[in-house]
C-alpha positions in Angstrom: -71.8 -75.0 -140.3 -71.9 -76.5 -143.5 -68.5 -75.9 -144.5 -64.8 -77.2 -144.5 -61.4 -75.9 -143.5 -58.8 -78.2 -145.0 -55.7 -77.1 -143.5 -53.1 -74.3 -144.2 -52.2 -74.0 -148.4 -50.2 -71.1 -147.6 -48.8 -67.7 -146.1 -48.3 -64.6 -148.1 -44.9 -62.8 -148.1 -44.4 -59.4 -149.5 -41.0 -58.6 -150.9 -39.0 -56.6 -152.6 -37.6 -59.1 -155.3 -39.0 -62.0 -156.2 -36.5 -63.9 -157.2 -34.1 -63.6 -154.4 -36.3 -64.3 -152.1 -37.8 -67.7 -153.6 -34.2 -68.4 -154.5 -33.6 -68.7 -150.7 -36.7 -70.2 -149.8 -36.1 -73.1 -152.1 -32.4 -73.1 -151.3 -33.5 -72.8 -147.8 -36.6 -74.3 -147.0 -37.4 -76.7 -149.7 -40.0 -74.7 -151.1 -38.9 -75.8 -154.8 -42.0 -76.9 -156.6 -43.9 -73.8 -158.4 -47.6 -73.9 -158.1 -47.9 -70.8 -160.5 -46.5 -67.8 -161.4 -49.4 -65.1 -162.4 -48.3 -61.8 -163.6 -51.7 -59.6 -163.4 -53.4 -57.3 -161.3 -55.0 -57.4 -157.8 -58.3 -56.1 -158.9 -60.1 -57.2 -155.6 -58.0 -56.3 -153.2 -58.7 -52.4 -153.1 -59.6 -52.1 -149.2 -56.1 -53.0 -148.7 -54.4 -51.9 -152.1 -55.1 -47.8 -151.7 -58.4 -48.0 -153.6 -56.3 -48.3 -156.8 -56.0 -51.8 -158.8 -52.2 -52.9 -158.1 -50.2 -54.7 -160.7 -48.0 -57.9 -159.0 -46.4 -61.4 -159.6 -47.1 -63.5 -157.3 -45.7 -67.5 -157.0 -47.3 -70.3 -155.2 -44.3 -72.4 -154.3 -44.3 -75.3 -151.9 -42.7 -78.4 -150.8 -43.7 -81.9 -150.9 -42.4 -82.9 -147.1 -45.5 -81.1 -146.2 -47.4 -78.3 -144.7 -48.6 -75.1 -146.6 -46.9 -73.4 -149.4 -45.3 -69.7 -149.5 -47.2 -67.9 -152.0 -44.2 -64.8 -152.5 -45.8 -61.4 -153.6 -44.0 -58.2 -155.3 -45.4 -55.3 -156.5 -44.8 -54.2 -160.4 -45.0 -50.7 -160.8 -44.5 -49.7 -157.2 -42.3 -49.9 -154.7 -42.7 -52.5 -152.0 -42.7 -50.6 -149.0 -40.4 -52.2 -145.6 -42.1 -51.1 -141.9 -41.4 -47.7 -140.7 -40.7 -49.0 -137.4 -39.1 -52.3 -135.9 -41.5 -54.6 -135.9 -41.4 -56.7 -132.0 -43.4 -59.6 -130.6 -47.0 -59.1 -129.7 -47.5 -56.0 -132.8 -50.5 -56.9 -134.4 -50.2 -59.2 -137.0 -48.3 -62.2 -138.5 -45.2 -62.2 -136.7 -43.5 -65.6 -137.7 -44.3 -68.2 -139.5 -44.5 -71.7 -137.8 -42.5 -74.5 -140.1 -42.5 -78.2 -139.3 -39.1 -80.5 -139.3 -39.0 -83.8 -137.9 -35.7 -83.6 -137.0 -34.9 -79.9 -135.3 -30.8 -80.5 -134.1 -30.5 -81.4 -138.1 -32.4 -78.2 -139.1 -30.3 -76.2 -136.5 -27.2 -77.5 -137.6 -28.0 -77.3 -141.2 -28.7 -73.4 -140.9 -25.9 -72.4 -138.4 -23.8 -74.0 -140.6 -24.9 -71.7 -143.1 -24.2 -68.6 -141.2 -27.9 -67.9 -141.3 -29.3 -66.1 -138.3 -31.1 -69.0 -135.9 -31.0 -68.6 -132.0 -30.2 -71.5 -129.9 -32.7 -74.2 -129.8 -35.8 -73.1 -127.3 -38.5 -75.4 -125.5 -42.8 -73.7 -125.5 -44.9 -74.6 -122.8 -45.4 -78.0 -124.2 -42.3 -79.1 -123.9 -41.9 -78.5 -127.4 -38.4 -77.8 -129.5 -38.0 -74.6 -132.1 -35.6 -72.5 -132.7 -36.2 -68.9 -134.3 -34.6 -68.2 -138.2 -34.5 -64.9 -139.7 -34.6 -65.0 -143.6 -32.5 -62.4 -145.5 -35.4 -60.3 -146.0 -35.7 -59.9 -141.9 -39.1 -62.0 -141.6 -39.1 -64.5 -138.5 -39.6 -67.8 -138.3 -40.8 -70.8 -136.0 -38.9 -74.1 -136.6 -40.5 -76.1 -134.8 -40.3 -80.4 -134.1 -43.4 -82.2 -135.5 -43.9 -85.7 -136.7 -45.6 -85.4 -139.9 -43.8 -85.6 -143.4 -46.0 -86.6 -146.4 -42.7 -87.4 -148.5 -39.4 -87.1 -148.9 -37.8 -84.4 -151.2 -34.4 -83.9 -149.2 -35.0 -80.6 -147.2 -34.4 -80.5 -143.5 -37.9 -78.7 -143.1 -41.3 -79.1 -144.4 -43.2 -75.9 -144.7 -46.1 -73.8 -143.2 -47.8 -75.7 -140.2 -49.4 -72.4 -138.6 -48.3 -69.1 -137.3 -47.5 -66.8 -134.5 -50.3 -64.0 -134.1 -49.9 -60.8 -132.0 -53.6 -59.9 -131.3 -55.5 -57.0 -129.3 -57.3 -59.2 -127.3 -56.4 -63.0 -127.6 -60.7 -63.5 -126.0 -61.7 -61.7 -129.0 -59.4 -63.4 -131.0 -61.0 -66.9 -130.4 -63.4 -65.7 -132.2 -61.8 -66.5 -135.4 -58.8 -68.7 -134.4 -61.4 -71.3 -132.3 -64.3 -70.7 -133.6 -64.2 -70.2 -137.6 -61.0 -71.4 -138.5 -61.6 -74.5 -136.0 -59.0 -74.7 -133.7 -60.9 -75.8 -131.1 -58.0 -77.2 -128.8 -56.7 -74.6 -126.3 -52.7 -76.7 -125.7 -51.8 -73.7 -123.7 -53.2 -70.5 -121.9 -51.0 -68.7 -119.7 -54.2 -66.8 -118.5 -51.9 -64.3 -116.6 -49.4 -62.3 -118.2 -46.0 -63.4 -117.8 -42.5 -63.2 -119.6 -41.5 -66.3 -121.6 -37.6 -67.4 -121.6 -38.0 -69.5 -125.2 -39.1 -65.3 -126.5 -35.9 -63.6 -125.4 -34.3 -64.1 -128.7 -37.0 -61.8 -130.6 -37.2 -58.4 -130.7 -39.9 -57.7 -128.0 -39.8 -61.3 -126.9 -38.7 -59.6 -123.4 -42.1 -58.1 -122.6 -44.8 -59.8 -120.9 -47.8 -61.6 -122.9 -50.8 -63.5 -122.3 -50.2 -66.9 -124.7 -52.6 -69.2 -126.4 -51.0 -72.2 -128.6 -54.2 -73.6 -130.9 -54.7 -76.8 -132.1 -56.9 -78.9 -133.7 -59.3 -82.1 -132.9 -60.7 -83.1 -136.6 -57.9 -84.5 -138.6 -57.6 -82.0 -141.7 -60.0 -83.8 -144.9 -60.2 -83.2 -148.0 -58.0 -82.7 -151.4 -55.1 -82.0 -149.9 -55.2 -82.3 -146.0 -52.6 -85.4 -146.3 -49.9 -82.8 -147.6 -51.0 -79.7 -145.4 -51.1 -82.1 -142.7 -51.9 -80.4 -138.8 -51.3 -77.1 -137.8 -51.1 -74.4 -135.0 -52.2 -71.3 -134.5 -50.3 -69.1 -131.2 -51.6 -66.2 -130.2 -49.7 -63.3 -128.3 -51.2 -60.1 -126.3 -48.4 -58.1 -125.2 -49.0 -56.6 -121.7 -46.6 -54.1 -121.0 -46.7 -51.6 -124.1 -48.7 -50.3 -126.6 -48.8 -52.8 -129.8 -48.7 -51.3 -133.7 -50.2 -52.5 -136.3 -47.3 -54.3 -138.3 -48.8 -52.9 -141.8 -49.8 -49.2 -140.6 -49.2 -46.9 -143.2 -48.6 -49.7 -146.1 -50.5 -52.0 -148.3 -51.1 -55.3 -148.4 -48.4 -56.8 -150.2 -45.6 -54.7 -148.9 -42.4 -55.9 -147.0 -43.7 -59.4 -144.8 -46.2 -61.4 -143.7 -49.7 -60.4 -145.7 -51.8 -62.9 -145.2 -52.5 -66.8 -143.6 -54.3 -68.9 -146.1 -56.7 -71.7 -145.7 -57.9 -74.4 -148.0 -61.5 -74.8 -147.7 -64.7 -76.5 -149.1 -68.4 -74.7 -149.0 -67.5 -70.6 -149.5 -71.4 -69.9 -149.9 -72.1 -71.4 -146.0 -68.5 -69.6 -144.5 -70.0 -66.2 -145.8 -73.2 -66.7 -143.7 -71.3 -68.0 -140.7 -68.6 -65.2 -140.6 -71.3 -62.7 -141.0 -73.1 -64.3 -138.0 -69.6 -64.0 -136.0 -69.1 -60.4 -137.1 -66.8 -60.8 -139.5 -68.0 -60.4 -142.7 -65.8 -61.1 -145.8 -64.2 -57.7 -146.5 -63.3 -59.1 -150.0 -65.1 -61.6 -151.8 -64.3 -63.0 -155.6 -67.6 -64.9 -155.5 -69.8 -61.6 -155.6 -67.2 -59.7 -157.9 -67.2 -62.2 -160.6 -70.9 -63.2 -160.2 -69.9 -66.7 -159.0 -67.5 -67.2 -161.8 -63.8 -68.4 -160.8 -61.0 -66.7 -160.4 -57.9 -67.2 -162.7 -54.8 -67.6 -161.2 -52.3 -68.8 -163.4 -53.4 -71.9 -164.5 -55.1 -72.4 -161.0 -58.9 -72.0 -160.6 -61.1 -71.1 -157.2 -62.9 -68.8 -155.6 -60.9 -66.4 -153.1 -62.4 -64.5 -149.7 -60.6 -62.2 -147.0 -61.5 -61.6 -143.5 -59.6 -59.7 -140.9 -59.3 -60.5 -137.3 -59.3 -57.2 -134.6 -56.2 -56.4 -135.4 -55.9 -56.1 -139.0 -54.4 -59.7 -139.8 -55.8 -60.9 -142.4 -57.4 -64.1 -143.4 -57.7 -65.8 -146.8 -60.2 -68.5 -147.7 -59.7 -70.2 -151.2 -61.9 -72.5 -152.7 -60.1 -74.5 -155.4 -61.6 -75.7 -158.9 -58.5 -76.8 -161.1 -54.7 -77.4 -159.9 -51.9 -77.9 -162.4 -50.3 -81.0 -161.4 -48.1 -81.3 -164.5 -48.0 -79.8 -168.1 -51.5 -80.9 -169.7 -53.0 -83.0 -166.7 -55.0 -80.5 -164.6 -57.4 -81.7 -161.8 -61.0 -80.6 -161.8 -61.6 -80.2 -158.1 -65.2 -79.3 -158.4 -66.1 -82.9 -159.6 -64.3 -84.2 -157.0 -66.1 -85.1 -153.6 -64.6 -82.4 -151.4 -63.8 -84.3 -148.6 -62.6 -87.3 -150.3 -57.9 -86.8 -150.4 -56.6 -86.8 -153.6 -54.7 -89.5 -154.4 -51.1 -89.5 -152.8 -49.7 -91.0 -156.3 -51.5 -87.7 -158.2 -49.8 -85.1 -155.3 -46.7 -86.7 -155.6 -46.3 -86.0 -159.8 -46.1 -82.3 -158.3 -41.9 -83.4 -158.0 -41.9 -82.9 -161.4 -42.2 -79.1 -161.3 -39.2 -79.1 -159.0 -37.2 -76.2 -159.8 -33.2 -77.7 -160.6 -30.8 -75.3 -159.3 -28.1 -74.0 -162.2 -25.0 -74.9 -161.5 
């Protein structure tokens, strides 16, 4: 394998209105700094769009603590479709997102104090604190105690530091958690199926699963592994029911969770090895635009989805120029790709901070 994964850069999120929802994931979450905002069409995505090109603004917006950014998605010109169903534990698909703090009694306290829907604070089979939060918008999420912090910004959380994936088959799984995306350390595998106190607070949570929590050995290189810092991946296979697909009957981009997103470095070898796995890209900006890259905003990069057995899917993005301020821009292609970008360079991102009106 000749290339790369350099951590999380972010998770989609479908919604309804854009602004209300990064309103309370800045207010929330710390996710204050905007990336881009790109107001155009998804012209690749038409396996997952209907077949028809889809107009959408989408913003990259993350937070300099650490961890991956939320890149929040709404259609323009149709309307973003919720689940027909309640969506539980082990359906197929992103359930929650994982977000780090260093400091999890402080995070709890800060969003019970805010009236926001948390449960009491859980313990996983490694001993490790979370607690569950429910945004607004009735997407779940993992808050969960790590050590890492790449700065300080003020937020009681840093951002995306992996996810919680109901899967088919959590074997066949491996095959894209372990083996491409390279998270070759198994922390936990219940093996047998079994019913998990720290899940009782989550729709579902009650059923019984087979659980994998994924980790990784290599320390994340690269631009900007320092900020992404590590991550997890958890797999869940419920046992005792039948499992939907969390998107069935909707497109991409609707209501939740649309996508996990990966920084990486060598796009031409990950092609050939995902083929070799069976799972070829099912969308691929590098053929569309005849190797050419992909605007975004003022961002640059190629862009690649794959899709594990259940439908999630997986993004790959190769990035060739990042905005850091107005007129300074980093060429990323003339950089060596393994080499972090300076922590001073990163750090000017505080300057797009969004400042709340009072």
């Amino acid at each position: 394998m000749n290339y790369t994964i350099r951590g999380i850069q972010q998770i989609g999120i479908g919604v309804a209105d854009i602004e209300t929802a990064w309103k309370w994931y800045r207010e929330n979450l710390g996710a204050d700094i905007k990336v881009f905002d790109d107001d155009e069409t998804a012209n690749f995505m038409l396996p997952y769009t209907g077949g028809e090109v889809q107009r959408r603004r989408a913003i990259l917006a993350v937070n300099l603590q650490g961890g991956g950014g939320f890149e929040i998605w709404q259609y323009k010109g149709r309307t973003s479709l919720a689940p027909a169903f309640d969506i539980q534990l082990g359906d197929l698909g992103i359930f929650a997102a994982k977000i780090g703090t260093v400091d999890v009694q402080k995070a709890h306290d800060f969003f019970t104090q805010k009236g926001e829907k948390v449960s009491n604070i859980e313990k996983n089979p490694l001993h490790e604190l979370y607690f569950w939060l429910q945004d607004p918008f009735g997407n779940q999420f993992q808050v969960i105690q790590k050590p890492h912090k790449f700065s300080e910004q003020g937020a009681v959380t840093n951002l995306v530091i992996g996810a919680v994936v109901g899967v088919p088959d959590i074997d066949e799984a491996l095959k894209v958690y372990r083996d491409i995306l390279e998270y070759d350390i198994v922390a936990f595998d219940s093996e047998e199926t079994k019913q998990y106190a720290d899940f009782a607070p989550v729709a579902g949570g009650n059923s019984h699963f087979r659980r994998v929590i994924l980790k990784h050995s290599n320390q994340r290189t690269g631009g900007f592994g320092k900020l992404f810092g590590p991550s997890e991946i958890e797999l869940v296979q419920v046992a005792d029911r039948t499992p939907r697909k969390m998107f069935e009957g909707r497109f991409w981009g609707d209501h939740g969770f649309i996508h996990l997103c990966f920084d990486m470095q060598g796009m031409d070898a990950l092609r050939m090895y995902c083929a070799e796995k069976g799972y070829a890209f099912t969308v691929d900006s590098h053929e569309a635009l005849k190797g050419n890259s992909f605007d975004m905003g003022d961002s640059q990069g190629q862009f690649s989805y794959i899709e594990d057995k259940g439908g999630t899917l997986i993004e790959f993005v190769e990035a060739h120029k990042l905005p850091l301020v107005k007129g300074l821009a980093l060429n990323l292609k003339k950089r060596n790709p393994h080499k972090p970008i300076p922590t001073i360079l990163l750090k000017m991102l505080r300057f797009k901070r969004y400042k709340e009106k009072k």
